[in-house]
C-alpha positions in Angstrom: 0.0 0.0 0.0 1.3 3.5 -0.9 1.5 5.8 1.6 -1.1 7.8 0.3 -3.3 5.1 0.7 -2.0 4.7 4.5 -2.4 8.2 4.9 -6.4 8.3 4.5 -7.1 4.5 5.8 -5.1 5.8 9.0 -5.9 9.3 9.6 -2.3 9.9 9.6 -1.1 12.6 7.4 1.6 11.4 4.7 4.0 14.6 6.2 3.7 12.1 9.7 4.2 9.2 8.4 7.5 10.3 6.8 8.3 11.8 10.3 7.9 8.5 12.0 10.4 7.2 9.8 12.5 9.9 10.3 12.9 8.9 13.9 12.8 5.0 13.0 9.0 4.7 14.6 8.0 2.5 11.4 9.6 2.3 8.0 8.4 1.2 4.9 8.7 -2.5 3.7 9.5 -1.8 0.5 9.9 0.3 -3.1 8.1 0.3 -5.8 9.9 0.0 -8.9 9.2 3.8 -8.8 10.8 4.3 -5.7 8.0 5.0 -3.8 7.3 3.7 -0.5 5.0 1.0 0.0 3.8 -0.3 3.4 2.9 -3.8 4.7 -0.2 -4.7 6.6 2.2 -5.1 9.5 3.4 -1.7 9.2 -0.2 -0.4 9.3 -0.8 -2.2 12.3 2.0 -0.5 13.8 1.3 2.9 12.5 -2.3 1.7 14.8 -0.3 1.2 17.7 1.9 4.4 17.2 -0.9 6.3 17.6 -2.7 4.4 20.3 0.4 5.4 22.4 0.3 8.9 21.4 -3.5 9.4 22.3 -2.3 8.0 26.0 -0.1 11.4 26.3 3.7 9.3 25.5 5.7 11.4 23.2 7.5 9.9 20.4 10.7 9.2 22.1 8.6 6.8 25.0 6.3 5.5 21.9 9.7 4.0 20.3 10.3 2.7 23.8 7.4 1.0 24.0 7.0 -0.9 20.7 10.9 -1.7 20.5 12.2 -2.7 24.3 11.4 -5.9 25.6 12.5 -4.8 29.2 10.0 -1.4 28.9 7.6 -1.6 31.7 4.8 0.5 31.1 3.6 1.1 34.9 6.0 3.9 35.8 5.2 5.8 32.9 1.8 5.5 33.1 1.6 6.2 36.7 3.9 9.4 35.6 1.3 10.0 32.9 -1.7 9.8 35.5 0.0 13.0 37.8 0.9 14.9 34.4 -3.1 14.8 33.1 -4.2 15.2 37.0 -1.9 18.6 37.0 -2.9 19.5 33.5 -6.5 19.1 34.3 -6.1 21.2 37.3 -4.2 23.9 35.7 -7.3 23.9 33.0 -9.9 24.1 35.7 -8.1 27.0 37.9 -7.8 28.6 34.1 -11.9 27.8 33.6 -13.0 29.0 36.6 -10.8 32.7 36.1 -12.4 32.8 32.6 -15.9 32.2 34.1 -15.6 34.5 37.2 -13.9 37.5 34.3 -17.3 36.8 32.3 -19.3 37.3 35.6 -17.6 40.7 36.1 -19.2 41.6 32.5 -16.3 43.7 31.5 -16.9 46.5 29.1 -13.4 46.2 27.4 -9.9 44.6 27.8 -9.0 46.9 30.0 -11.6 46.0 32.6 -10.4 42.2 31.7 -7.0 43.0 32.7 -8.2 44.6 36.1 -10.3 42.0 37.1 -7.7 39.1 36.4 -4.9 41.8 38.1 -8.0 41.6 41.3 -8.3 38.1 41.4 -4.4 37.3 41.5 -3.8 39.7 44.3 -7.0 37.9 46.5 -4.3 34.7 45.9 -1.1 36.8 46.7 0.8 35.4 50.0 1.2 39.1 50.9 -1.5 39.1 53.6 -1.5 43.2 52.8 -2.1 42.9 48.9 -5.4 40.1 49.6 -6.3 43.1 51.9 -6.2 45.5 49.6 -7.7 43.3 46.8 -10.9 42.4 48.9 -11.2 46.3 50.0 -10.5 46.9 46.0 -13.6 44.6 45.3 -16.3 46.8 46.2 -15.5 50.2 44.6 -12.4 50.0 42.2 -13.3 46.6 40.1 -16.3 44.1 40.4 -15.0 41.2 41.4 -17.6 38.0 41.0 -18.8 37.2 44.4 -17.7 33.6 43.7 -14.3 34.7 44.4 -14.6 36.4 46.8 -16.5 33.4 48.7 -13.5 31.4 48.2 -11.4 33.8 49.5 -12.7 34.4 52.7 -13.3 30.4 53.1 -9.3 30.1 52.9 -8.6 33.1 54.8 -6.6 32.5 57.9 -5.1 36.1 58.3 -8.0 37.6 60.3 -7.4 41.4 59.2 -8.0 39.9 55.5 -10.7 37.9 56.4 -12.4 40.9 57.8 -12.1 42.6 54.9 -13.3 40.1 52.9 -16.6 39.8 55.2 -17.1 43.1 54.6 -16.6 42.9 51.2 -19.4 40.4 50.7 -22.2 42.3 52.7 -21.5 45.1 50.3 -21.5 43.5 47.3 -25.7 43.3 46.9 -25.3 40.0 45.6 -26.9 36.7 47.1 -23.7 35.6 48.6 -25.1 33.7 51.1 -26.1 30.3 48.7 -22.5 29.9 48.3 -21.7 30.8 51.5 -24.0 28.1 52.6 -21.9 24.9 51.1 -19.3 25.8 53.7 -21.5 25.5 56.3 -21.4 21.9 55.6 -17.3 21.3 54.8 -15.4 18.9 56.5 -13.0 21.6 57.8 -13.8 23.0 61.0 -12.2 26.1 59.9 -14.1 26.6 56.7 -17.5 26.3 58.9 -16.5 29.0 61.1 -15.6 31.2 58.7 -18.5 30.4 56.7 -21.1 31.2 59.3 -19.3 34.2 60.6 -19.5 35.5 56.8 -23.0 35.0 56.9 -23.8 36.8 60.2 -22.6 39.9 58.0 -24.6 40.2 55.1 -28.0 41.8 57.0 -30.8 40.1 54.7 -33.3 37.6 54.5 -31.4 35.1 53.4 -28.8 34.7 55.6 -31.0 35.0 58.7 -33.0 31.8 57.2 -29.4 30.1 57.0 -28.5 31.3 60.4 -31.6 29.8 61.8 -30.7 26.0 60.1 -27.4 26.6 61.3 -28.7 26.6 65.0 -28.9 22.5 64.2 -25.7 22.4 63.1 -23.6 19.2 64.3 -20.8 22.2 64.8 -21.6 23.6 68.1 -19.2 26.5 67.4 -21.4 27.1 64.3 -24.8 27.0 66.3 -23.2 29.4 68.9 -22.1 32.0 66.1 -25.4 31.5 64.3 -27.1 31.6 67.9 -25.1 35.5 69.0 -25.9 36.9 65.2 -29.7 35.6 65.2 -30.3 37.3 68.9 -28.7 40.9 67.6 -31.4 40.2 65.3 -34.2 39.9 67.2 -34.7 36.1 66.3 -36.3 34.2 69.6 -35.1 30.7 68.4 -31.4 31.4 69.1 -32.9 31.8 72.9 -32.1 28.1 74.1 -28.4 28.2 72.6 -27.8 31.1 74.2 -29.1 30.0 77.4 -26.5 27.0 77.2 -24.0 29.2 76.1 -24.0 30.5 79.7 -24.2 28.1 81.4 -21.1 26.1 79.7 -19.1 30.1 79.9 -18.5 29.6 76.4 -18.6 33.7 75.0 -21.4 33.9 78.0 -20.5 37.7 78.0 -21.5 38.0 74.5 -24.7 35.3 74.7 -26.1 37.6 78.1 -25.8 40.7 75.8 -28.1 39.1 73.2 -30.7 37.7 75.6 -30.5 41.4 76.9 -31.5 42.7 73.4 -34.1 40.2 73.1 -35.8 40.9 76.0 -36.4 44.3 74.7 -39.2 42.8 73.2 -41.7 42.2 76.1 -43.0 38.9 74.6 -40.0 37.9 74.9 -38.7 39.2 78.1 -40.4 36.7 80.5 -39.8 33.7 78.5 -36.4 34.4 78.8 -36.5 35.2 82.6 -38.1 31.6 82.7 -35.6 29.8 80.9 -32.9 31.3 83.2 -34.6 30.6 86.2 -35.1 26.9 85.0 -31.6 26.4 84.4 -30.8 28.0 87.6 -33.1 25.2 88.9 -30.8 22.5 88.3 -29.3 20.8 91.4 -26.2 19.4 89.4 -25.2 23.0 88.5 -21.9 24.6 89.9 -21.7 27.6 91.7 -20.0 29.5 88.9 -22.5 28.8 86.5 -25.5 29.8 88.9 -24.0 33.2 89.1 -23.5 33.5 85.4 -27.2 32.7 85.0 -27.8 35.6 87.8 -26.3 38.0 86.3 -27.6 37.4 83.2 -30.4 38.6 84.8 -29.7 42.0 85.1 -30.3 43.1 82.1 -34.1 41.0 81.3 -36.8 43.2 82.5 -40.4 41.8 84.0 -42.2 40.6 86.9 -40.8 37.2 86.5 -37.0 38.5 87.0 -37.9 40.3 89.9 -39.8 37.4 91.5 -36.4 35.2 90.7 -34.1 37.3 91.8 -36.1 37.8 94.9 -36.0 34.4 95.5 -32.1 34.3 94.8 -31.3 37.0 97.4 -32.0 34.0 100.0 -29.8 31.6 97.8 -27.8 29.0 99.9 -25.2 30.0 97.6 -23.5 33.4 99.5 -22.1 34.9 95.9 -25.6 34.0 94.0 -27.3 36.1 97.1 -25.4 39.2 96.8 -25.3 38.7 93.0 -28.9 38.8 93.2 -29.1 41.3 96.1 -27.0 43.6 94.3 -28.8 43.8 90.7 -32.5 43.9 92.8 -30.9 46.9 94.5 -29.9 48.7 91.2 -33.3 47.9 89.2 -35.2 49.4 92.3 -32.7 52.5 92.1 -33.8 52.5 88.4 -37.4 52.4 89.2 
């Protein structure tokens, strides 16, 4: 067979095939009494298997190797060939993924191209200062796609950048919190925190909703975020988490500040009275946490705080009784 015959049974140009045999990959079996080359059914086959090799990612040089060495074993290469396509497909989804987030921007010319891919390189500088600047950069110099800027702040561990990065996605006006949301549910106990301390600062609808699911989160650093952010808003179902928050000292400060500014709704006021005076109820308790619970209620309003802390200025308990004593004596001053 001539090799323009090869050439369009094979799919391999006749400029190739005169390559390969440049390099020794498969030569012709013979001449025509013309001189021109003329190949076997076995070199067909081979020119097959050439080219089988070649779609697996070998170059030429390891495709010679291959077909020619008895002693070639193939499993180093191809385990070498397996990290090469793994990196290669990396590199062409970290490429996808800037293309996608540039198209998101919806720049108006190459020059808004260039500043957004210029943004988006800084958020992945190691300079802690230039992520800083990119993320404050974000909201009034160049649109950056919130995407990125959700990834971001997940990986953030500098906590002046993450900051930044918060604030960055309650400005943007874009529903942030959906994506936000996955991290919620990462594996990383990291990513989680970050993730629901991002979405305690975007002030809508939507995070509130998330914040209130995240209150069942296995995480109980995520419920207690979730729980301190949902009582600054008003939200009575972060009540009991706060409550426990108390009790187990864990940011009780911040947890008695909340339950103070849900209690400045009246309907509210006495059921949080109760709950406190519930948990002051239980005989296991330790005398620390009773007078955490007391002087969390200082700040809770109603009948049913005075009544308890009446009832706590007899406490066995000497600190809980001049705890109670104490805050009775500055509500009636206040009276």
């Amino acid at each position: 067979m001539l090799i323009g015959d090869v050439a369009r049974r094979s799919g391999v140009s006749a400029r190739m095939l005169r390559h390969y045999e440049s390099l020794g990959l498969v030569r012709p079996t013979g001449r025509t009494d013309s001189g021109y080359r003329e190949y076997s059914s076995e070199d067909i086959r081979r020119i097959f298997h050439i080219e089988s090799l070649r779609s697996l990612g070998l170059s030429l040089r390891d495709v010679g190797r291959a077909l020619d060495d008895p002693g070639f074993a193939p499993a180093e290469l191809v385990d070498d060939l397996i990290r090469r396509t793994r990196d290669r497909i990396a590199a062409e989804t970290e490429l996808l993924t800037r293309l996608r987030r540039i198209g998101a921007a919806e720049p108006a010319g190459w020059e808004d191209v260039l500043q957004t891919v210029a943004l988006l390189q800084a958020l992945g500088s190691k300079s802690a200062g230039a992520r800083q600047r990119a993320a404050l950069s974000a909201v009034d110099d160049v649109p950056v796609p919130v995407e990125a800027l959700v990834e971001a702040v997940l990986s953030e561990s500098d906590p002046n950048v993450a900051g930044a990065l918060r604030w960055a996605l309650a400005q943007s006006g874009e529903d942030a919190s959906a994506l936000l949301a996955e991290g919620l549910g990462s594996p990383a106990a990291e990513v989680r925190k970050r993730a629901v301390r991002s979405i305690a600062e975007i002030p809508d609808d939507a995070a509130t909703a998330l914040l209130r699911d995240a209150l069942t989160n296995p995480d109980i650093v995520v419920r207690r975020y979730a729980a301190l952010e949902l009582g600054a808003r008003g939200a009575a179902d972060a009540v009991p988490t706060l409550l426990d928050m108390i009790v187990e000292e864990r940011n009780d400060a911040d947890a008695a500040d909340a339950l103070s500014t849900l209690a400045r709704d009246p309907a509210l006021a006495d059921q949080i009275a109760t709950g406190l005076v519930d948990c002051l109820a239980h005989g296991t308790m330790g005398s620390f946490a009773r007078r955490r619970l007391t002087q969390a209620l200082a700040d809770i309003p109603g009948s049913t705080t005075s009544h308890a802390l009446a009832e706590l200025s007899r406490d066995e308990d000497r600190a809980v009784a001049l705890t109670a004593t104490y805050i009775l004596t500055l509500r009636t001053a206040r009276e």
